[in-house]
C-alpha positions as CSV (number, residue, x, y, z in Angstrom):
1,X,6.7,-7.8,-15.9
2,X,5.0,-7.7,-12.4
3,X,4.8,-4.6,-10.2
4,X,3.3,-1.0,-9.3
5,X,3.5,1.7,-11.6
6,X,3.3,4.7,-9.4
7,X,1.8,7.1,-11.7
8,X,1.4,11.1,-11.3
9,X,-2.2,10.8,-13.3
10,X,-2.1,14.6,-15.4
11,X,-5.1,17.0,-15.9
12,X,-7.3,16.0,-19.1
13,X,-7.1,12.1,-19.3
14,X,-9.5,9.5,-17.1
15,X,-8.2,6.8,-15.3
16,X,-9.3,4.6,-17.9
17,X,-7.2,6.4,-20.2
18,X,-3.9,6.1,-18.0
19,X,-4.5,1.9,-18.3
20,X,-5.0,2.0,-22.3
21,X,-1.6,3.7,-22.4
22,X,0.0,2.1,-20.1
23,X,-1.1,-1.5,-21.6
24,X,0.4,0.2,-25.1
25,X,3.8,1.1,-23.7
26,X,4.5,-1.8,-22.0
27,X,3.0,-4.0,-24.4
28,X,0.4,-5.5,-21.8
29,X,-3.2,-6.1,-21.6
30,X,-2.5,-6.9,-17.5
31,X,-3.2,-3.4,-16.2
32,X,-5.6,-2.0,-13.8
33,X,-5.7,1.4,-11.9
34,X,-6.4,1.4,-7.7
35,X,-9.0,4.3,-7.1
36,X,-10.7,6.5,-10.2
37,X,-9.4,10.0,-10.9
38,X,-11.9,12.9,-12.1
39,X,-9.8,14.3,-15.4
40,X,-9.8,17.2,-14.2
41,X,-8.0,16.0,-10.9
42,X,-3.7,15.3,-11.2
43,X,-2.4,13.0,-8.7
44,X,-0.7,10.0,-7.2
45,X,-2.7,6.7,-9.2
46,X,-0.9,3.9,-8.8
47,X,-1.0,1.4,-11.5
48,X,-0.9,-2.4,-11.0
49,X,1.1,-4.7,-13.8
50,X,1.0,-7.8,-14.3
51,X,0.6,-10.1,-11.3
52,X,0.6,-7.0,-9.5
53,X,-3.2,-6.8,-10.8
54,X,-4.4,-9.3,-8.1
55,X,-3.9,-6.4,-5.6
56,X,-6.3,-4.3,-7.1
57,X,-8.5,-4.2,-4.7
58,X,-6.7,-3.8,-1.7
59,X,-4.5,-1.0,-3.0
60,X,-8.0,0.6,-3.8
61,X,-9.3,0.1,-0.1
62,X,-6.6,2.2,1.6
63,X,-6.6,5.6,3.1
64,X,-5.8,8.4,0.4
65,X,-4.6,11.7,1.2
66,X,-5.6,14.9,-0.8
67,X,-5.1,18.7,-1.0
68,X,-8.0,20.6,-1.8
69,X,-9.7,24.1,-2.1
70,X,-13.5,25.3,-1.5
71,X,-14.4,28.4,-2.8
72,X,-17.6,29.6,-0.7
73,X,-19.8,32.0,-2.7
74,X,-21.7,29.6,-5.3
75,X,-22.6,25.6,-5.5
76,X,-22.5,23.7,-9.0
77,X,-24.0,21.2,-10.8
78,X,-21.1,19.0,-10.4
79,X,-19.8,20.5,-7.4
80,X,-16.4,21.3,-8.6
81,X,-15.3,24.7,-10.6
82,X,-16.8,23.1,-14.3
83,X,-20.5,23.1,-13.6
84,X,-23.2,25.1,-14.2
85,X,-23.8,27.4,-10.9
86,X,-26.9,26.4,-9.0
87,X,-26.7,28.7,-5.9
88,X,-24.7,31.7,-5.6
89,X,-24.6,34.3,-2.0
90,X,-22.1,37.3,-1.5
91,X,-19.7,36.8,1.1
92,X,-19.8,39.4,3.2
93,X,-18.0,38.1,6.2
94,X,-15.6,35.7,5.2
95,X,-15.1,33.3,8.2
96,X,-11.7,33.7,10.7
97,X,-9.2,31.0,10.8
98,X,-10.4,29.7,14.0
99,X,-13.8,28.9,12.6
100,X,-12.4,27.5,10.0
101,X,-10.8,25.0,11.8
102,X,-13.7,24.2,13.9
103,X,-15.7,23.5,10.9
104,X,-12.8,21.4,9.4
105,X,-12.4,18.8,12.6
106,X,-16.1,18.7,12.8
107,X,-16.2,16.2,10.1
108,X,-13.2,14.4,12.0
109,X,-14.4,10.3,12.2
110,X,-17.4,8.8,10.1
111,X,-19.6,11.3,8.2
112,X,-22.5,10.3,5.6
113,X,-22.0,11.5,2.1
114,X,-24.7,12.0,-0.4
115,X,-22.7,11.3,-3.5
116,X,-22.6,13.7,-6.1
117,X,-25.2,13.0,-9.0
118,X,-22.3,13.9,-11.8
119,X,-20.2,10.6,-10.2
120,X,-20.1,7.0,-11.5
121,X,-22.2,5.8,-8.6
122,X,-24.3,3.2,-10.1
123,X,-28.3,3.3,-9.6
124,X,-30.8,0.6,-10.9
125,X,-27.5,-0.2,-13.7
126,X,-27.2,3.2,-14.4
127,X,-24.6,5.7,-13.5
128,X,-25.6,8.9,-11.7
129,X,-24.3,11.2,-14.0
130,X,-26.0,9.7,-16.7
131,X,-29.5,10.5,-14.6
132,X,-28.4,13.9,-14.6
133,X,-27.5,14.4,-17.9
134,X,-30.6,13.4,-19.2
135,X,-32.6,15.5,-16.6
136,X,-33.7,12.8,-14.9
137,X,-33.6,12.9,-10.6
138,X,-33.3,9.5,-8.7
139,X,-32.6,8.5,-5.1
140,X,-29.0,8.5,-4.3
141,X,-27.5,6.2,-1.9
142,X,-25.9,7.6,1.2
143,X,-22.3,6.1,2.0
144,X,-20.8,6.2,5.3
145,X,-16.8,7.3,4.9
146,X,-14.5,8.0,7.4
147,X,-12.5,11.3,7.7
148,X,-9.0,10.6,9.4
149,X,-7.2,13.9,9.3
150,X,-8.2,17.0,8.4
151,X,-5.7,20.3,8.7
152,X,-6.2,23.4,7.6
153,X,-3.2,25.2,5.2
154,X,-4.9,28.8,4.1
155,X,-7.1,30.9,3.3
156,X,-7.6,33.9,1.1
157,X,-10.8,36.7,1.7
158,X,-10.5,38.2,-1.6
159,X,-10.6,35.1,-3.6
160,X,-13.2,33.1,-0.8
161,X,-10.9,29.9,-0.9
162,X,-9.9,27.6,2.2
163,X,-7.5,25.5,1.3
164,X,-7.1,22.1,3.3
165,X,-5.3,18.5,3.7
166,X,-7.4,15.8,4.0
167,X,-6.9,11.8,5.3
168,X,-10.3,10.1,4.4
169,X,-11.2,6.5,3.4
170,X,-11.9,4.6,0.3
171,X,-15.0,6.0,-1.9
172,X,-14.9,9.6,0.0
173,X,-16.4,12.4,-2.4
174,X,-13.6,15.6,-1.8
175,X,-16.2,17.5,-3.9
176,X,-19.4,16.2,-1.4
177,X,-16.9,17.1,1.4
178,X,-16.2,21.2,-0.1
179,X,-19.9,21.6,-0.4
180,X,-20.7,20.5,3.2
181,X,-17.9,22.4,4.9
182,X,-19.4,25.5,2.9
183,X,-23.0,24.9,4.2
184,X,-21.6,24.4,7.9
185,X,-19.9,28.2,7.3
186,X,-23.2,29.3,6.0
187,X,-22.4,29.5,2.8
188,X,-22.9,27.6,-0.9
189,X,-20.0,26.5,-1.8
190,X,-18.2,24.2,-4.4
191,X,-14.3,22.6,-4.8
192,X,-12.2,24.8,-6.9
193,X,-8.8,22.8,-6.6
194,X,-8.0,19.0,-6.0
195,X,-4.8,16.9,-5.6
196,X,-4.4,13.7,-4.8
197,X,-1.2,13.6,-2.5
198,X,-1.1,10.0,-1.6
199,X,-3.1,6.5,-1.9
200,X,-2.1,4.0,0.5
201,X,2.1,4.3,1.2
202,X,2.5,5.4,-2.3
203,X,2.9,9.1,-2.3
204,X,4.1,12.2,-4.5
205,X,7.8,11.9,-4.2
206,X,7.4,8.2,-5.5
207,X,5.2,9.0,-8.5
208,X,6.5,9.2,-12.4
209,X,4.9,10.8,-14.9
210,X,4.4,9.5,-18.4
211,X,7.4,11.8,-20.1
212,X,9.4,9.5,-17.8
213,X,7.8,6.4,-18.7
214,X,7.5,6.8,-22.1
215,X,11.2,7.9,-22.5
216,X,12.0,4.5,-20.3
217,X,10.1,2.5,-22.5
218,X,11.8,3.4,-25.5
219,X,15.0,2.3,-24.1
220,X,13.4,-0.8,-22.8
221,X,13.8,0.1,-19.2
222,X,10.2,0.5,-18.2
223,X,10.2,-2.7,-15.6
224,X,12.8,-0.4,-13.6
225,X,9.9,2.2,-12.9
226,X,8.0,-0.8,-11.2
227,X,7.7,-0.5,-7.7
228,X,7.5,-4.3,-6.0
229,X,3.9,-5.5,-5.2
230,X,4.7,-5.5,-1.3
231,X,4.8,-1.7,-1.5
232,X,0.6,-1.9,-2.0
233,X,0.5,-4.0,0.4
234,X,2.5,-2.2,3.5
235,X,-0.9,-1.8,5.5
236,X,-0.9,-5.6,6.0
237,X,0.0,-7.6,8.0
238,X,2.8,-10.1,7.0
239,X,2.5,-14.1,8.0
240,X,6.3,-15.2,7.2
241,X,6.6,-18.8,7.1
242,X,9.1,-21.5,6.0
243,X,10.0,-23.3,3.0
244,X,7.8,-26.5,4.0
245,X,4.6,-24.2,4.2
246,X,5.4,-22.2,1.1
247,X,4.9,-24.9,-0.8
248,X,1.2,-25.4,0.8
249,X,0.3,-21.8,0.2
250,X,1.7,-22.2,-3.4
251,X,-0.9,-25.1,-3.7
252,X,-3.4,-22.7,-2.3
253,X,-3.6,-24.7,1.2
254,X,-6.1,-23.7,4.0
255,X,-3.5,-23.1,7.4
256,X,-3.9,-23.2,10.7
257,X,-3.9,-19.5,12.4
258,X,-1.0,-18.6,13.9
259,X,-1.2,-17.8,17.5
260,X,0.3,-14.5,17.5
261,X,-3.1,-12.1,15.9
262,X,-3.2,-10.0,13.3
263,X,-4.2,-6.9,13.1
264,X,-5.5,-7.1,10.1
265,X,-7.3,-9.3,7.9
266,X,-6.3,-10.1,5.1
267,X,-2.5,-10.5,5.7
268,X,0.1,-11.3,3.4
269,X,2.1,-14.5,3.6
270,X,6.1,-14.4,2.9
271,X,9.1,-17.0,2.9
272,X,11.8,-14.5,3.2
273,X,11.5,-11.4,0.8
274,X,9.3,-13.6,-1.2
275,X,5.6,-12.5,-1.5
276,X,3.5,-15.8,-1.7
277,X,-0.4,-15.0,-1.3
278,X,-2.6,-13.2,0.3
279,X,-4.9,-14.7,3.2
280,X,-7.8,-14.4,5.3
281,X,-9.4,-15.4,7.9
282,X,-11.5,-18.1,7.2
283,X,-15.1,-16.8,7.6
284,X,-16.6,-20.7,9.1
285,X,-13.6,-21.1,10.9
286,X,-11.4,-18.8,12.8
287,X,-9.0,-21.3,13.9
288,X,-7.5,-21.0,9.8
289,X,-6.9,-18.9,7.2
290,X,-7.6,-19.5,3.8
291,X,-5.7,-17.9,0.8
292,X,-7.8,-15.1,-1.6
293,X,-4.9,-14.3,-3.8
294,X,-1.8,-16.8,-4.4
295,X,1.0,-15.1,-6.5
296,X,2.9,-18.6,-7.7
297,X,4.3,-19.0,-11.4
């Protein structure tokens, strides 16, 4: 059973959760999740099964897409709506549309993030959040993330809430993100809302959620729910080749680079519909590529 469980991850359970059922239902300890979750956050997580576990990684490195709210008024420990408040203002003059959107494409392109100290970040083989449950302070390590779209969607005065749609890279903190758009509007501010829309091609409309699976594996249908491996891998390149070369990249054969270029690197290798491997660039010699995953029997 190989494929891409396209999961709508529900409020109360942590990624990690998700895999241990999954493995349970269908019967498999070959399970791994593409981009962590807060349990507090529902959304598209797309699970990888079987072979489709050697993707991992690149499914995690795509662009996601989320929907989220600040609420400008009061920052948090956590900076979401379940920590303790740490700063709170009146807002007397809650900010037009127009600014608004200002503030939004501001942080259009690469921005530095601070991440949160209640995130898994590790620090010295600790975890941030466990620094800050014991009280302890430590030096967080700035990321640089990049910010693809953002749009505004509303806004409500009475309630101080802007909500938005955001594009953003790999290991972007939507929480980091609220807080900064409320200090460029002059105010402390926190996320009250988060949704995760889409990771990678994989969005919403795709997703099942485990009422479906669960009912599916009990009539031994699960493996229709899969979604193929290709569809993590849309945002790469393809290398077709013939039947003559498949059997070197089965073997896990250094090639020589085609003359057409990618666009990307790595790029996925296919003899017909047929995924075969993933490959790069070789890093001593750009005239070949070299396989980094190779999906034979």
């Amino acid at each position: 059973m190989n494929g891409i469980l396209p999961l709508w991850k529900p409020k109360g359970m942590t990624s990690h959760d998700c895999v241990m059922k999954i493995r349970k239902l269908f019967k498999t300890k070959k399970v791994g999740h593409t981009g962590t979750l807060d349990p507090e956050v529902e959304g598209v997580l797309p699970i990888c099964i079987g072979k489709a576990t050697k993707i991992v990684q690149f499914l995690t490195d795509t662009k996601k897409v989320y929907i989220a709210e600040v609420k400008l008024g009061s920052t948090t420990e956590t900076e979401d709506a379940y920590g303790g408040i740490v700063e709170e203002a009146t807002v007397e003059h809650f900010p037009t549309k127009q600014e608004i959107e200002n503030v939004l494409q501001s942080f259009m392109g690469e921005i530095v993030q601070v991440p949160p100290m209640y995130s898994a970040i590790k620090v010295a083989g600790k975890k941030l959040y466990e620094y800050a449950r014991a009280n302890q302070t430590v030096e967080r390590p700035k990321r640089t993330v990049t910010i693809h779209e953002m749009i505004f969607l509303s806004s409500d005065a009475v309630e101080s809430t802007i909500r938005f749609k955001v594009t953003c890279s790999k290991g972007t903190y939507v929480r980091t993100l609220c807080v900064d758009i409320g200090k460029s509007l002059g105010f402390p501010a926190h996320m009250s809302y988060l949704v995760r829309e889409e990771t990678g091609d994989i969005s919403r409309r795709d997703t099942v959620d485990f009422s479906t699976i669960e009912a599916a594996c009990k009539e031994g249908n699960g493996e229709s729910l899969l979604l193929p491996i290709t569809a993590g891998l849309k945002h790469l390149d393809t290398y077709h080749v013939d039947e003559e070369t498949k059997k070197k990249v089965l073997y896990g054969q250094k090639l020589i680079k085609p003359e057409n270029s990618f666009r990307t690197s790595p790029v996925k290798v296919m003899c017909g519909d047929e995924l075969l491997a993933i490959y790069q660039i070789h890093p001593e010699n750009e005239e070949q590529i070299k396989p980094i995953r190779v999906f034979g029997d």
